[in-house]
N, C-alpha and C positions, 0 to 999 in steps of 0.2 A: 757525753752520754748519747747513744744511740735509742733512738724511737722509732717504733715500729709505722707512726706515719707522720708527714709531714708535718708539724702545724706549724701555722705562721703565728707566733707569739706577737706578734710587734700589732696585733688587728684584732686580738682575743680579749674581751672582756674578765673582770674576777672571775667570775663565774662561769663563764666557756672554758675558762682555763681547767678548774673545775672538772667539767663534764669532761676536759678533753684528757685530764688526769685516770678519773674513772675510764674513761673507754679505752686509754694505755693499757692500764692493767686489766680488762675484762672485754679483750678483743673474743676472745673461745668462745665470751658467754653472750658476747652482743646478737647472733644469731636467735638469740632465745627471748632477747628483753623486748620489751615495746618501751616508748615515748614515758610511759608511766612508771615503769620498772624503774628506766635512768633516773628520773627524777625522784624517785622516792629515797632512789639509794645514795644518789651522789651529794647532799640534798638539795632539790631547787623548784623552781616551779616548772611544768608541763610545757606552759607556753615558751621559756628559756632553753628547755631540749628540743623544741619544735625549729624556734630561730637558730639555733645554731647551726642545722645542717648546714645551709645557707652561708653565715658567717666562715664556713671552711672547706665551701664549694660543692654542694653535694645541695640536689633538689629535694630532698628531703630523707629520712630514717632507713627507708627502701633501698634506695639509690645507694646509700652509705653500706648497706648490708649487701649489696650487690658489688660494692667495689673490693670488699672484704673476699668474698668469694674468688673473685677475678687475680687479684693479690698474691691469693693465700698464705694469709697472713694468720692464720691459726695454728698455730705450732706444737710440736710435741711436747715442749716443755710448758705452753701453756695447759693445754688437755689435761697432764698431770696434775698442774695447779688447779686444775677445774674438778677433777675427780679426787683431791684431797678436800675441797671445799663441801664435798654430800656425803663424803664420811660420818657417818652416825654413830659417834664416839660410848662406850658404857660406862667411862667412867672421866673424871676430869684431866687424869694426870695422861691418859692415853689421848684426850683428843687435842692437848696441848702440845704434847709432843708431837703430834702430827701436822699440828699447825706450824709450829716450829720449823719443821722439815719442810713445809713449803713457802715460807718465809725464807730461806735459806736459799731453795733453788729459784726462786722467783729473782733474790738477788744475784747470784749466781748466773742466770739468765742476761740479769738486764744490765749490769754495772759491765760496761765498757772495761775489756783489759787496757788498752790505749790509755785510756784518762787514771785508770789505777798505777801504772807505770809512771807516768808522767808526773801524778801527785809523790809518789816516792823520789824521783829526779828533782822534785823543786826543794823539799823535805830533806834530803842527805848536802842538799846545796847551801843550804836557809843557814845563817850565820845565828837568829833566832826564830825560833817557831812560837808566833803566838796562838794560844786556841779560846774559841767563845765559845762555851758551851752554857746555854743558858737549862733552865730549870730542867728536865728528865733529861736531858744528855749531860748532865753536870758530871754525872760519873765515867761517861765517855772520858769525856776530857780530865779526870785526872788518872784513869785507866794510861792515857795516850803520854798525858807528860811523867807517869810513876816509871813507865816500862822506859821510855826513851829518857830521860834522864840518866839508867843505871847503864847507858849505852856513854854517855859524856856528852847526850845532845842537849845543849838548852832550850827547856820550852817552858813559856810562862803563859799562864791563864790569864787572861783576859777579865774584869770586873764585868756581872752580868748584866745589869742595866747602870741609869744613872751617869750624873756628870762625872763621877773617877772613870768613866773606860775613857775618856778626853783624855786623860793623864795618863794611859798606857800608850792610846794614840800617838803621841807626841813623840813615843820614841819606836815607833816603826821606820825601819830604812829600805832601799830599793833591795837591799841584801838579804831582807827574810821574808818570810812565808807564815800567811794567817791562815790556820782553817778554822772553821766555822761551822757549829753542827745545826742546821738549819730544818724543823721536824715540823712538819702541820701549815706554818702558814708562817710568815716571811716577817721579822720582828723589825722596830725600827731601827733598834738596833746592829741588826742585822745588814740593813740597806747603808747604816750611815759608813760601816765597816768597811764594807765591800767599795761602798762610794771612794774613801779614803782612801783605798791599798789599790785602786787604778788610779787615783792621781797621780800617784808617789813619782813611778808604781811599784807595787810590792806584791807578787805573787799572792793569790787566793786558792783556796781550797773547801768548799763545801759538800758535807756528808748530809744527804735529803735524803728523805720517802717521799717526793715528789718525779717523775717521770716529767711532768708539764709544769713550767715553773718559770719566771722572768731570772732565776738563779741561772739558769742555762745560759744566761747573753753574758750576765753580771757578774759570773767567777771566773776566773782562769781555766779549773777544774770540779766537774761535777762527778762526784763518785753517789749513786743510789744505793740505798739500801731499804729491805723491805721491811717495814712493822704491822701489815693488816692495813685493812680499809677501814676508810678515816673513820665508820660508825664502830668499828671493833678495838677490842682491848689492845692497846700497842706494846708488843713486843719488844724488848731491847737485843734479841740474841743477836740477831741479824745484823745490826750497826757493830755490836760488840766483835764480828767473828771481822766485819772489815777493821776494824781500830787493828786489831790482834796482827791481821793480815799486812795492815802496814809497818807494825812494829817488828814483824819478821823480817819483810822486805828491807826494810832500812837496814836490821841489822846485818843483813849478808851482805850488802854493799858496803858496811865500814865493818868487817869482820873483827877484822885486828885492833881497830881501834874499841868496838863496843866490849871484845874478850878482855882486852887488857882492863878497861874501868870495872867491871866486872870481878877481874881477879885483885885490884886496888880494892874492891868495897871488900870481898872477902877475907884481903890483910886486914882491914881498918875492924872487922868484926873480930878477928880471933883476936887480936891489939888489945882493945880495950873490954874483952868479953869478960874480964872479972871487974869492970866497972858498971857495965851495962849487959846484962848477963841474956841469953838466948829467949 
């Protein structure tokens, strides 16, 4: 995943991480906020966006604002996210849809083609593909295994918490590939996974809305996607259009192979259609 600036995770506190999530995504608007702005929005306390500059090299909020200029690191694509966000919508279904559209180019923007390619390369490779999808990305993940199944890919869901995901564990090999849909903050779940499949090691893949995240060091591959900022209502379209996006990709790489199972489920329907009828 590419970041519009450095930050050294390995020295960031929760909470700087935090802040430094927020000021990922709200580079355009940093020019406009003070000290108090960040903190009310990202949430935390004043004196925590005060020390931070500090913590990532900068004398203080100025300085940071000053480096930004020197940079420029304000982009047209963010501008646009910035002028969908004072949109003064008249009705619900219109300012959804607008949010939607920059939820879209925001990911768009930020999700690395490289790392998108390369989660497709581990994925057509993967002998099985396990996915964790815990609670609001539950339907991710069986979006991701309904469509690549009717390709002939095997891919099994992962139990969401609790001692049974030990008993999936067990049967991970150096041969497949886990993704992992990883949304808001980092489960332990999550961590014991990740921990497990670099032991092996076994190829990782996680789909965040996190830009600043210890996910970066700990997966193989980081593909973003955008759902709103963390105090707003969280979208799924956006994670949904990447799921989509890889299930295309995968199948144009085993064309022949996903056509053909595709044309088997089609014999196996007209077969037995006066037993099990449309």
């Amino acid at each position: 995943m590419s970041n519009v600036f450095n930050w050294d995770l390995g020295s960031l506190s929760p909470t700087q991480k935090n802040i430094a999530d927020f000021i990922e995504k709200n580079a355009d608007r940093l020019p406009y906020l003070t000290e108090s702005d960040i903190a009310a929005e990202v949430p935390t306390s004043i004196a925590s966006v005060s020390r931070f500059w500090q913590a990532v090299g900068y004398a203080n909020l100025k300085d940071f604002k000053h480096s930004i200029r020197e940079s420029e690191t304000i982009t047209p694509a963010k501008k646009m996210k910035n002028m969908f966000n004072k949109i003064a919508a008249d009705d619900l279904l219109c300012d959804m849809l607008e949010r939607t559209a920059e939820y879209l180019q925001d990911t768009s923007y930020n999700l690395a083609r490289e790392q998108f390619d390369l989660a497709v390369d581990k994925m057509v490779e993967a002998k099985t593909i396990y996915v964790f999808a815990p609670g609001p990305s539950e339907g991710l993940g069986a979006l991701l295994q309904f469509r690549l199944n009717r390709f002939g890919v095997r891919v099994q869901t992962l139990p969401q918490s609790g001692h049974l995901l030990f008993e999936s564990l067990v049967n991970f090999t150096p041969d497949d590939v886990v993704v992992v849909f990883s949304f808001f903050k980092i489960l332990p779940e999550t961590k014991v996974i990740l921990d497990y499949a670099a032991e092996l090691p076994c190829a990782s893949i996680v789909i965040t809305d996190r830009l600043v995240s210890d996910l970066n060091i700990q997966a193989d591959v980081v593909l973003y996607t955008c759902r709103g900022q963390l105090w707003e209502f969280h979208s799924m379209v956006a994670p949904t259009a990447v799921v989509e996006s890889l299930v295309i990709a995968i199948g144009l790489r085993i064309e022949h192979r996903a056509l053909a199972n595709l044309e088997r489920l089609q014999a196996l329907r007209k077969k037995y259609a006066h037993v099990i009828p449309k």
